[in-house]
Structures are given as C-alpha cells and as structure tokens.
C-alpha positions as CSV (number, residue, x, y, z in Angstrom):
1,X,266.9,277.3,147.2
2,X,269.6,274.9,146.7
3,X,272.5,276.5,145.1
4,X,273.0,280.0,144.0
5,X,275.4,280.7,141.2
6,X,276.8,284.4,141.2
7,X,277.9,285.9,137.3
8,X,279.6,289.1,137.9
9,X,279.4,290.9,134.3
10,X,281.2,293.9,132.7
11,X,280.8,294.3,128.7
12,X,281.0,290.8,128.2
13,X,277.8,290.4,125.3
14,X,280.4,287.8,122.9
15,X,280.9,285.8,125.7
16,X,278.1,285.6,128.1
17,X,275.3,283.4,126.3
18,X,278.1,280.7,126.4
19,X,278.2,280.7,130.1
20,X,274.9,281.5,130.7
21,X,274.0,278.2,128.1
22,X,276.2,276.4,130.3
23,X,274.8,277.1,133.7
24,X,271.4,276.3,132.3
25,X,272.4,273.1,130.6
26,X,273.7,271.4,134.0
27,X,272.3,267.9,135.5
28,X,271.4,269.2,138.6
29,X,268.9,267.6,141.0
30,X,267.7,270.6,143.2
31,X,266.8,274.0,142.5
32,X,269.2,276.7,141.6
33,X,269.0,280.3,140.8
34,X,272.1,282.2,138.8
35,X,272.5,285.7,140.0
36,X,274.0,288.0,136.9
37,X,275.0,291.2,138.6
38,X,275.3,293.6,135.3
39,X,278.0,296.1,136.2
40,X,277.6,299.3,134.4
41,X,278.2,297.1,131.0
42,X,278.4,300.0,128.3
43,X,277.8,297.3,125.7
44,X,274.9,294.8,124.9
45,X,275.5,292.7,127.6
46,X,272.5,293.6,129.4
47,X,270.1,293.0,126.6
48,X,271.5,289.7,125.6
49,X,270.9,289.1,129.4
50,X,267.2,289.9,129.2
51,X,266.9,287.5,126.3
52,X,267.4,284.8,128.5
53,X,265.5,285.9,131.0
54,X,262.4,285.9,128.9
55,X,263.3,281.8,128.5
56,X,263.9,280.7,131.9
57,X,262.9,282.2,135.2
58,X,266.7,280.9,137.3
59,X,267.9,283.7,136.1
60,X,268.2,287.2,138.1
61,X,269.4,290.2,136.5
62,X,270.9,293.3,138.8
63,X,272.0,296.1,136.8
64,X,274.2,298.4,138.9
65,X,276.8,301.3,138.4
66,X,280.2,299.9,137.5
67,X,282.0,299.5,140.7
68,X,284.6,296.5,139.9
69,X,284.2,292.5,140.0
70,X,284.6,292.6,144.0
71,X,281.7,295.2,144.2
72,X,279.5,293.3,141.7
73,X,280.3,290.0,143.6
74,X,279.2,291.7,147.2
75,X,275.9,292.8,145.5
76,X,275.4,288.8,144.3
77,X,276.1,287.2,147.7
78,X,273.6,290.0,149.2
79,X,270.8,288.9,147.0
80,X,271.4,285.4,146.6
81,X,269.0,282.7,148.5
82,X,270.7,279.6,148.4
83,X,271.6,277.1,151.1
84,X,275.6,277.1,148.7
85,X,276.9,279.5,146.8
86,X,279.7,279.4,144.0
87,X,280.5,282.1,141.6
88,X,281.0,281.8,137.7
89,X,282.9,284.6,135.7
90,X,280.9,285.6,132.3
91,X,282.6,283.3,129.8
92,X,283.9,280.4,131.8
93,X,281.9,277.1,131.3
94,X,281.0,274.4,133.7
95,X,280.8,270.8,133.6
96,X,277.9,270.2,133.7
97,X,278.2,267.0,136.5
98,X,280.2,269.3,138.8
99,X,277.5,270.8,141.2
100,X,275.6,267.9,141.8
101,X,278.6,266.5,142.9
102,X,279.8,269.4,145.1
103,X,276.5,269.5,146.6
104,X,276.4,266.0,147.5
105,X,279.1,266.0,149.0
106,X,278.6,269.3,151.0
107,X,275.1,267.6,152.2
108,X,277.2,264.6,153.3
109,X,280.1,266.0,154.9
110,X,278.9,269.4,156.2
111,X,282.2,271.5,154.5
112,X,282.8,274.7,154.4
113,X,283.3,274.1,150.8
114,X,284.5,271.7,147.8
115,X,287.1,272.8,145.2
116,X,287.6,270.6,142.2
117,X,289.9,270.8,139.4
118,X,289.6,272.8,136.1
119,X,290.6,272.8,132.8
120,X,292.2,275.6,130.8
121,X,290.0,275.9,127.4
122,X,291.7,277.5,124.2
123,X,290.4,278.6,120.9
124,X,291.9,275.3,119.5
125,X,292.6,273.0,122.8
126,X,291.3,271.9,126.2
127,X,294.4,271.6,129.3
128,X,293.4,269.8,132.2
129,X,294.9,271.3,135.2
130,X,294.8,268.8,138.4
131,X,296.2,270.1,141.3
132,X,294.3,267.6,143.1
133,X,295.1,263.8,142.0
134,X,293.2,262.2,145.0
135,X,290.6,263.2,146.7
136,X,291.5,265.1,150.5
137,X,289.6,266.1,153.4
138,X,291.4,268.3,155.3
139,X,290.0,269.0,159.1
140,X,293.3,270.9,160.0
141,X,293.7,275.2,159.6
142,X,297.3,275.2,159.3
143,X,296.9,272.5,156.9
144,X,294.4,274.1,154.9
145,X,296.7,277.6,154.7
146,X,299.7,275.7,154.1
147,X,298.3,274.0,150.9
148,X,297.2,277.4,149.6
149,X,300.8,279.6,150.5
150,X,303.1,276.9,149.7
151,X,303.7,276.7,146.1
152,X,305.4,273.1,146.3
153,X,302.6,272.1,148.3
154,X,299.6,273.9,146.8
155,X,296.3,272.0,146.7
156,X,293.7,274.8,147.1
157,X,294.2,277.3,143.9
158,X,292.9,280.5,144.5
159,X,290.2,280.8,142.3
160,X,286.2,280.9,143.0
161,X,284.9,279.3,140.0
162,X,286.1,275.8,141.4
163,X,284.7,275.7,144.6
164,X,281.3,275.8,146.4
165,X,280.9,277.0,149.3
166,X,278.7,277.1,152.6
167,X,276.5,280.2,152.1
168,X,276.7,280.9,155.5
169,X,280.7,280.9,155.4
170,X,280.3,282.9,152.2
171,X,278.2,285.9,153.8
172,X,280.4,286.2,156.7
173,X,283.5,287.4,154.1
174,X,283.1,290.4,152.2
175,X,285.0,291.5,149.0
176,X,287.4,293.7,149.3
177,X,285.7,296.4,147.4
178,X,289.2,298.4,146.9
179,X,290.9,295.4,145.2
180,X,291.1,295.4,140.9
181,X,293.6,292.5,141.0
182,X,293.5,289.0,142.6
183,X,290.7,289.9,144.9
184,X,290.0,286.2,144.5
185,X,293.4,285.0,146.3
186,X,292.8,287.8,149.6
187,X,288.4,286.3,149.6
188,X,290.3,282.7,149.8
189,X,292.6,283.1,152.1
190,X,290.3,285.1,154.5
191,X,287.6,282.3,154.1
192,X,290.2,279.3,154.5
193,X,291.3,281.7,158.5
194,X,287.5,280.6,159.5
195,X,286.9,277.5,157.7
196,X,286.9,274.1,159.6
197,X,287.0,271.1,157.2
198,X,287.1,271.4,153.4
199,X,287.2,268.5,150.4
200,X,289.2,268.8,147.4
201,X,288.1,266.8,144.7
202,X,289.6,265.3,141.8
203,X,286.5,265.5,139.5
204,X,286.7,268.8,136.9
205,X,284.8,271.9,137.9
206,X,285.0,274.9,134.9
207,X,286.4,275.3,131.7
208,X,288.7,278.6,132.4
209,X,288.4,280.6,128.5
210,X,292.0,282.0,128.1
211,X,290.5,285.1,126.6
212,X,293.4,287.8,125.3
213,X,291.7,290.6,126.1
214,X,291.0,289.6,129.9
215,X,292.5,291.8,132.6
216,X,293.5,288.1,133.9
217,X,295.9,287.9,131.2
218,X,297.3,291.6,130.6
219,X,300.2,291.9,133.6
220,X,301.7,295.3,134.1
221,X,302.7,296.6,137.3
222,X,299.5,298.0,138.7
223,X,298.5,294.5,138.7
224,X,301.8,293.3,139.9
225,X,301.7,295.6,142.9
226,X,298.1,294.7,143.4
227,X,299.0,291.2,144.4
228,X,301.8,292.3,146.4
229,X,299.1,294.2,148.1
230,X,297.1,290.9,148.5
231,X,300.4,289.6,149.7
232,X,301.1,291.9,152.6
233,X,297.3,291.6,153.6
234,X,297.9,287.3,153.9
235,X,301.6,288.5,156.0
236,X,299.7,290.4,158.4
237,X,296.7,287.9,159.0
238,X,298.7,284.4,158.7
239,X,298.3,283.0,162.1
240,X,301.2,280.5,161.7
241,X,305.0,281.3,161.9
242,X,305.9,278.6,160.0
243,X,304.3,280.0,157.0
244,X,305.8,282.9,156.7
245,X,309.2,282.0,154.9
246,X,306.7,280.7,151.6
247,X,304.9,283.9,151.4
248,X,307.6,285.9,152.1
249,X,309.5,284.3,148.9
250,X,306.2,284.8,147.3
251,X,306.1,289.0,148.0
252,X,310.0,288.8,147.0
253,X,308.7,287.2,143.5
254,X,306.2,289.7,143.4
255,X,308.5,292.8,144.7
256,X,310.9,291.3,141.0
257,X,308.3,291.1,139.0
258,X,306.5,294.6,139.8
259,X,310.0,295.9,138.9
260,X,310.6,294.6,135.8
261,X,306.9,295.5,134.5
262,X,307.9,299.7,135.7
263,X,311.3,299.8,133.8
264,X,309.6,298.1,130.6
265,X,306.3,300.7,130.8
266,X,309.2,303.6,131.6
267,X,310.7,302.1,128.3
C-alpha cells in the first residue's frame, strides 16, 4: 500500500460525502486506502460512511468511543498500511493532483515529508494561501524549526492536511491524547525535532472549508490557554537558544489573548 489517508470524524454527516468524494476522485497512480476513524459520532455520520463503503472497497471504517481528534488520529496511524501517510479532516477537499505529486517527490528524494500550500474555501470564494512561493529543500534542523516558530520567517504551517509524510516518521510520534486545541502545531513540531530533510512545495494541497461552527473557528480562552499549553511544550523541547526569543513573544501573544477571552466570558 501506497499512501494511506487518515479522516478523523465527529458528527460531521453534511460535510463528510464532500471529502470523502474528494479523496476518491483523485489522479493517483498507486494504491491508496482512506482510514475514517468514526469517533462516537451521535449523528448520521456513520451510516452516510457505510454508504460509501458499499461503492468502493479504499475505504476503512473504525467506529470507536469519542475520545477527541488526537485520539481518533492515534487509532488511524495504528491501522493504517501505507508506505506515506497524510491526514484529511472530514470536510476539507483535496486537489486532486496533490498526492501524486507529494509521493513522487517523496520516492525521489527520500523526505521525511512534503507540505504544499492550501487554499482557504468559503461559501461564496476560494483564497489561496502561499506561504511557500518557491520550492525549498531544507536538510538543516534548526532551519526547519526556525521556519515553523518564527512568524516573519514561517514556511512550514502547522497543519496536517498539507503535508505527507514518511509512515515510518509518522508512527514514531504519537498524538497527544490530552490535547482539544492545536494538537496539530505540538505533532509538527515534535516530528520536525527528528526529521532530517523535508520539501516544501509551491503546488496547492486542500481546500480548508471555513466552516462557522468548527471548534477551529470558535476562540475562547480554553482554547487560548490550550495553545499556550502547546507553547510551553515547544519552550521546553526547542533544542536551539536562538529560538527562544520568537516563541517566547509567541506565549506573550498568547498569555494577552487568553486574557482578554476570560474578562469578555466573566462579562
């Protein structure tokens, strides 16, 4: 198995067909399965799942307990086959080009992964959003860190969606199981401590649905303090004094921002 694609999935049944139409629409050379990992949906989810199963046999359903997206994603990578992994949330699309040519390249060049750049997708427009504008290989740690700390520098954006990785790479770092809130920023940063050569591509990876109702877009200050949590975790494992100053001006953000959310919810 080529390539496995990893859906994490939590009442998402007016969204999911579109990614899952998407994953199955791709021009893709090899085989590839795409793990959904069903957790504890209270809502039709599941069966609108099952009806895609019954058309195509790349997809694997696991239906656990609701345990959060890190959770669901540690259940994925433990079942999934493939030779790369990459993970897809449950009503993103992808273009459909992208993996063939993050796979190519990762046959090529032996990375520890790709990351290309992604578009945000509205109800009425589409907003490319390039942080890369040519493409990089970067062979250098420090490098690598520095590009994903330092805002005025940053390169590699902390999301999964845009990136596939080395399955091997992927199995050695385990979700944080404890984390609700930017659990993709602390699985980044402790992949990018043991990676060795990466490639940042200019080509478009996912279109990221601005939904209203996702917990990505409702900030109060659990979430606030969630990423300053994240924060202090990247403080205690950066291996580089020169990075410090950036993230510490990132926990001060965070420290203001975690403070304004608790006097407005006291309001």
């Amino acid at each position: 198995m080529k390539l496995s694609i990893i859906v994490p999935v939590y009442n998402l049944e007016n969204y999911v067909s579109r990614t899952l139409d998407s994953l199955l629409s791709i021009r893709f050379s090899h085989d590839y399965e795409i793990i959904v990992v069903n957790d504890g949906s209270t809502d039709a989810s599941e069966t609108v799942i099952r009806d895609y199963q019954q058309k195509t046999d790349k997809i694997r359903l696991f239906t656990i307990e609701n345990g959060g997206v890190s959770n669901a994603r540690n259940v994925g990578i433990h079942h999934a086959q493939g030779q790369y992994i990459t993970f897809m949330d449950g009503d993103d699309t992808v273009d459909p080009d992208f993996y063939e040519k993050a796979v190519s390249e990762l046959d090529a060049g032996g990375y520890d992964f790709v990351q290309g750049n992604y578009r945000e997708a509205y109800e009425d427009r589409v907003v490319p959003i390039e942080y890369v504008k040519q493409e990089k290989v970067i062979r250098d740690r420090k490098e690598m860190l520095e590009l994903y700390v330092c805002p005025e520098r940053r390169q590699i954006y902390n999301s999964l969606w845009n990136k596939v990785y080395q399955g091997e790479l992927v199995r050695q770092v385990q979700f944080n199981t404890e984390r609700k809130n930017a659990e993709d920023q602390e699985y980044n940063f402790d992949v990018l401590c043991i990676a060795n050569r990466v490639k940042l591509l200019t080509d478009m990876s996912v279109d990221y649905f601005q939904r209203g109702d996702s917990i990505v877009h409702t900030m109060n200050s659990n979430k606030a303090l969630c990423k300053l949590d994240v924060i202090e975790h990247i403080l205690e494992k950066n291996p580089y004094p020169e990075l410090v100053l950036p993230i510490e001006e990132d926990r001060l953000r965070l420290l203001q921002e975690a403070f304004f959310y608790l006097c407005r919810e006291k309001d």
